[in-house]
N, C-alpha and C positions, 0 to 999 in steps of 0.2 A: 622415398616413402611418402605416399600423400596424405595430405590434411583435408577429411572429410568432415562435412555439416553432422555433428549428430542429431539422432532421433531424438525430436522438441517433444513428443507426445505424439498421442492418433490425435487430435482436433487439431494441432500444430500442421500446417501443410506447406507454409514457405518461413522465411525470415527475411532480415536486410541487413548484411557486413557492415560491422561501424570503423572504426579508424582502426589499421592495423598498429602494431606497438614494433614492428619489427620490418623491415622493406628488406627485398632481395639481396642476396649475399650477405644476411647479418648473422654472424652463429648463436644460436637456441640453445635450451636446454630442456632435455624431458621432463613435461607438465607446465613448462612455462606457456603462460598464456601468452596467443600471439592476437588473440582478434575476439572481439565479443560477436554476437548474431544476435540483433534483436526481435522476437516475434511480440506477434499480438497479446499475448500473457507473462512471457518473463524474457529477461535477458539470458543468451547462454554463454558463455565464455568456454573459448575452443583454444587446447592448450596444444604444445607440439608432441608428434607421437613419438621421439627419441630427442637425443644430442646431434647434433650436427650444424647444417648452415641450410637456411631459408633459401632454398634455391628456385623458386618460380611461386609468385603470388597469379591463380587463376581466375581471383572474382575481388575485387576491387570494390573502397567504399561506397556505400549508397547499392552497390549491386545486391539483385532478389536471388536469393539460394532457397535450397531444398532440402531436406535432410538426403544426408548419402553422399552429397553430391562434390567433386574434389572440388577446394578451392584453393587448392597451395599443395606444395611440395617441399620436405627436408630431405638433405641428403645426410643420411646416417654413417657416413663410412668414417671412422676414426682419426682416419687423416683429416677430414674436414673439420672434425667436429674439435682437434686439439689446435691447430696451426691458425686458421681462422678467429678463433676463440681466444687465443692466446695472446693475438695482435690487435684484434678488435679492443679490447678497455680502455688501451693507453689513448688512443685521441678521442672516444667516446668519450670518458670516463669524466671528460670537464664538462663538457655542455648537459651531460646526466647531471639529476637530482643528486644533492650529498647528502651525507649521513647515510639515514636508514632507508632512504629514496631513492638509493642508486636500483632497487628492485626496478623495474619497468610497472606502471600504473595502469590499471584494466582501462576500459573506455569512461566506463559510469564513472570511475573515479575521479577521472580526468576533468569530467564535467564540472564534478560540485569542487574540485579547485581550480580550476577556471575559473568559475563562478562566481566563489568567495572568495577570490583573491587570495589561495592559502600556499604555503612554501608547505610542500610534501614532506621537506627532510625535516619540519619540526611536529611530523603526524606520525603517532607511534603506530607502527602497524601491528595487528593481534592474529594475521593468518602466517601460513607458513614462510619459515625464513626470513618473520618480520616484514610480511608483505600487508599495505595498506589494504584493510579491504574498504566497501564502499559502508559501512556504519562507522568505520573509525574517521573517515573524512567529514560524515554527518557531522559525528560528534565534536569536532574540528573547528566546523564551521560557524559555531556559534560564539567559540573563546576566542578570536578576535575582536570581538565586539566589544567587549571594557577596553582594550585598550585600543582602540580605534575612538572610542568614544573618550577615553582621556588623554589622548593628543590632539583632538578637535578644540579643546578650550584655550591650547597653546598658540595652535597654527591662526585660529581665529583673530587677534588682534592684527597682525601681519600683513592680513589679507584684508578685510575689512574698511580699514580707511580708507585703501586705494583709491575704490568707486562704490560707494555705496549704493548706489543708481544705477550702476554697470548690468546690464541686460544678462538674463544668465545664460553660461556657454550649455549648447545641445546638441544633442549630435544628431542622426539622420531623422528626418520626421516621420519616416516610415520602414519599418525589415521584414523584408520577407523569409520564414525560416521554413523549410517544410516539417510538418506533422511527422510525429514519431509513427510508429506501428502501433503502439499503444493506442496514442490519441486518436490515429485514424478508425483504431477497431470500437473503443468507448463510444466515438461520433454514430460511427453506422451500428451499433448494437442500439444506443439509445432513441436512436431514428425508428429501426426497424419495431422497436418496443411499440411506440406509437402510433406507426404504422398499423400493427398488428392486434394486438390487444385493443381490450372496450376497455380502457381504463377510465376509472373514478375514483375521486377521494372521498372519504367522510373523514372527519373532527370530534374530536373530544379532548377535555382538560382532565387531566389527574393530580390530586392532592398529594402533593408528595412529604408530608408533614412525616408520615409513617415510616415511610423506608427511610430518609433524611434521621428520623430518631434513631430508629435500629443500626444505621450506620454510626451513627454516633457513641453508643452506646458501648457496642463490640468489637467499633472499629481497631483499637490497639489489641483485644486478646485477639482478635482473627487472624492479625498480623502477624505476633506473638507466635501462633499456634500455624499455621499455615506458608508464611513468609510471603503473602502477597497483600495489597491492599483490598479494602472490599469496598468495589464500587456500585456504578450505577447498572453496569451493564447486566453483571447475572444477576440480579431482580427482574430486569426485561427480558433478559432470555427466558428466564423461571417462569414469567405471566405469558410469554407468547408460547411458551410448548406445551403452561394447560389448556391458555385458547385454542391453539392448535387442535388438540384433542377432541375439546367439545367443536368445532366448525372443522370436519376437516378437510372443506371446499377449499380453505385457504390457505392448505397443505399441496394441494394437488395441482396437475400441469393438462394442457389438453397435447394431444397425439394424432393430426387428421381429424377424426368423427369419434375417437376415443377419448375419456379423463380418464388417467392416471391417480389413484389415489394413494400417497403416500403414506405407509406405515412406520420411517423415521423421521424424526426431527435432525435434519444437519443444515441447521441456521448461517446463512451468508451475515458476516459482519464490515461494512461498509471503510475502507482504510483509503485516508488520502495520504498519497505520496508524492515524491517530486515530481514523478512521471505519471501522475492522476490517479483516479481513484479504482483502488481493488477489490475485490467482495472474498478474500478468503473464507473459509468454512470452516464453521467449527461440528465436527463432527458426535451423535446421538447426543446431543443437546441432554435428552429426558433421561440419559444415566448419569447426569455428573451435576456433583453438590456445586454449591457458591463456588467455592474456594479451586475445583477445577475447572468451572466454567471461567472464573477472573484469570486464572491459570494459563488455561488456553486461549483466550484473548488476545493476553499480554503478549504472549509468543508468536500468533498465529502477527500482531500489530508489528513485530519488531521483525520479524521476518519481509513482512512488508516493504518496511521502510529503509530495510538494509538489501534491499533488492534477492531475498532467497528465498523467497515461495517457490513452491512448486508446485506443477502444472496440479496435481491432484489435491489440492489445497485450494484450488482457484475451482473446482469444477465438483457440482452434483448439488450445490444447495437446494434446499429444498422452499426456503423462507427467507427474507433478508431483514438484517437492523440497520437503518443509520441515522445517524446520529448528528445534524447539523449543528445541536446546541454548544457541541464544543467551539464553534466557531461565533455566537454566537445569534444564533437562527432563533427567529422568535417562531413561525410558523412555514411551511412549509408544502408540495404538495410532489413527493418523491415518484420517479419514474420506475418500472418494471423491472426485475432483473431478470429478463424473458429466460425461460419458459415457466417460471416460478408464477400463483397467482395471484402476492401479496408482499406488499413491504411497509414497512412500520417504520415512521419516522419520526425520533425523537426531537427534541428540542430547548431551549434557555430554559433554564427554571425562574422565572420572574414572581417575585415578593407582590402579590394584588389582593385590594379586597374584594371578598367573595361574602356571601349570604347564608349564614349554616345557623339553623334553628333561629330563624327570623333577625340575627343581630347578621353585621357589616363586620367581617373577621379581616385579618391579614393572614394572607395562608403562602405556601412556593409553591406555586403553580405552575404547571407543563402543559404545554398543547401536542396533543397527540394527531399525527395525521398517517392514516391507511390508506393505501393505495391498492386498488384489486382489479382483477379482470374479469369483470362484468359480465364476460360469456360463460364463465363458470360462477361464481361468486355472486349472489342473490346481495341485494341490498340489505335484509332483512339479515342474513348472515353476517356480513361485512360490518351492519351496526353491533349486532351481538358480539362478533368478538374484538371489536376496540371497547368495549363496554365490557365485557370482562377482563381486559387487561389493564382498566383504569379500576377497576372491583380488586383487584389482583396486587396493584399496587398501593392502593390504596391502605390494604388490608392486606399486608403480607404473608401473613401465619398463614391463609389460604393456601396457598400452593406450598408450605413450609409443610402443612399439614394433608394436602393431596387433597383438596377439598374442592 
């Protein structure tokens, strides 16, 4: 029975086989995942199509697939799939992961314990038959840390005297690893952006004293009432989909000698993950309150970062937000997320004084940076609508009120 590439989506047109979990003659079982594929947008993990025994691997790691295309064979027949099966555990069964790890671990899994140095059998897994998926290993990877960090104050005296001067051990001075699919596609999309588009930025600062209060205020009944927190973000969405409205050059894509002018709002939201950064979408922006815009955020972010976007989640924005201030970015000047004509880039909210009715105030202040493509997008637009979305923020009832 063979093991084909499935369909990654129509913009999907090849991938690249990451480490198989299973080498020839080893008995399967049906849905067990035997190999991830990773493309330009997501990873796909390709499971076995019955029970049996791995009888021929056709496309080897690091090799470029297709969808459709075989790269492996089960053999389904009953006798293989019991006899084989049967015999294989006993001398596998010690060099496997114990506990709840004797499951076989996808690729990406593999990675972030490698990585973090984590013992699988002590990661609860939460998919089927107690299989690790790749968020339970995230979340993983961080609870080693206390106690890594309270056996450092132990092992340190020990060590220490020895050579206090002792030059520190390093290892190679240079690795060469090759670029994911991912990173390779980010590179050449972010190139091509440049390449292509009249890109410009303009600046502006907004007082965020307002939305800061209002969050303050009803932060616990929103939660209360909703079950999510209320952040910064659908305030920004809510001021860029009126902006959007009144400019809606900054909505719109060019096509050859055509603009495109978009009648929805499905805002790109900027996610860094381990394997770089995603622009999921949150779709009709301008039908959904606070509470399902933080909603879909939070989902569209953890999806993200537990690698299970899909392709249709990644594709059609029409606008993007991102957001460097979580890392702390004081200002910034954001690239295109081609074919889109506009991206809005947040940033630290820094405590400065500012001059409001002739006095020297301390106010938390943002800098705002737009990014637009100049062959569509008049300067004179591009000002106006960072200049209502700092009106917008500033003044939130505005858009509370459709104003």
């Amino acid at each position: 029975m063979p093991i084909a590439v499935p369909t990654m989506g129509e913009s999907v047109a090849e991938g690249t086989i990451g480490k198989w979990l299973k080498k020839a003659g080893d008995p399967v079982k049906k849905d067990e995942v035997l190999v991830e594929i990773e493309t330009d947008k997501v990873a796909v993990e390709v499971a076995s199509p019955a029970d049996g025994v791995l009888t021929e691997i056709k496309a080897d790691s690091g090799a470029t697939v297709t969808p459709g295309q075989e790269i492996g064979r089960v053999s389904g027949s009953a006798a293989a799939a019991s006899s084989p099966a049967a015999q294989a555990p006993a001398p596998e069964a010690a060099p496997a992961n114990s506990g709840s790890a004797q499951i076989p671990l996808s690729p990406s899994v593999q990675r972030i314990v490698a990585e973090n140095n984590l013992d699988p059998a002590r990661i609860q897994g939460s998919g089927k038959d107690g299989r690790i998926l790749k968020g339970d290993a995230l979340a993983a990877a961080s609870a080693p840390a206390p106690q890594a960090a309270a056996a450092a104050p132990a092992a340190q005296p020990a060590v220490a005297p020895q050579s206090p001067a002792a030059p520190r051990a390093v290892g190679p001075r240079e690795e060469r690893v090759k670029m994911t699919r991912l990173r390779q596609t980010i590179a050449r999309r972010l190139k091509e952006s440049q390449n292509t588009a009249a890109q410009l930025t303009t600046f502006n600062e907004a007082d965020m004293s307002a939305v800061m209060a209002l969050r303050a205020q009803y932060k616990d009944a929103f939660e209360k009432r909703h079950g999510i927190k209320l952040g910064f973000m659908s305030f920004f969405v809510k001021a860029v989909v009126a902006a959007l409205k009144e400019i809606p050059a900054v909505n719109a894509e060019i096509d050859g000698t055509d603009i495109i002018y978009k009648n929805h709002y499905d805002i790109g939201v900027a996610v860094g993950t381990d394997k770089g950064l995603v622009v999921p979408v949150l779709r009709d922006a301008d039908a959904l309150s606070l509470a399902a815009i933080e909603k879909g955020i939070a989902d569209l972010g953890k999806a993200a970062r537990d690698g299970d976007l899909t392709l249709d989640q990644l594709q059609g924005g029409t606008f993007t937000i991102t957001n460097g201030g979580i890392y702390g970015s004081l200002m910034s000047t954001p690239i295109l997320n081609m074919p889109q004509s506009g991206i809005l880039g947040m940033h630290n909210i820094v405590q400065r004084p500012v001059a409001l009715d002739g006095q020297v105030v301390i106010r938390p202040m943002m800098y705002l940076a737009l990014s637009y493509d100049h062959r569509i997008v008049d300067g004179k637009e591009a000002v106006t609508f960072l200049v209502r979305i700092k009106e917008h923020l500033e003044d939130p009832q505005r858009f509370l009120l459709d104003l």
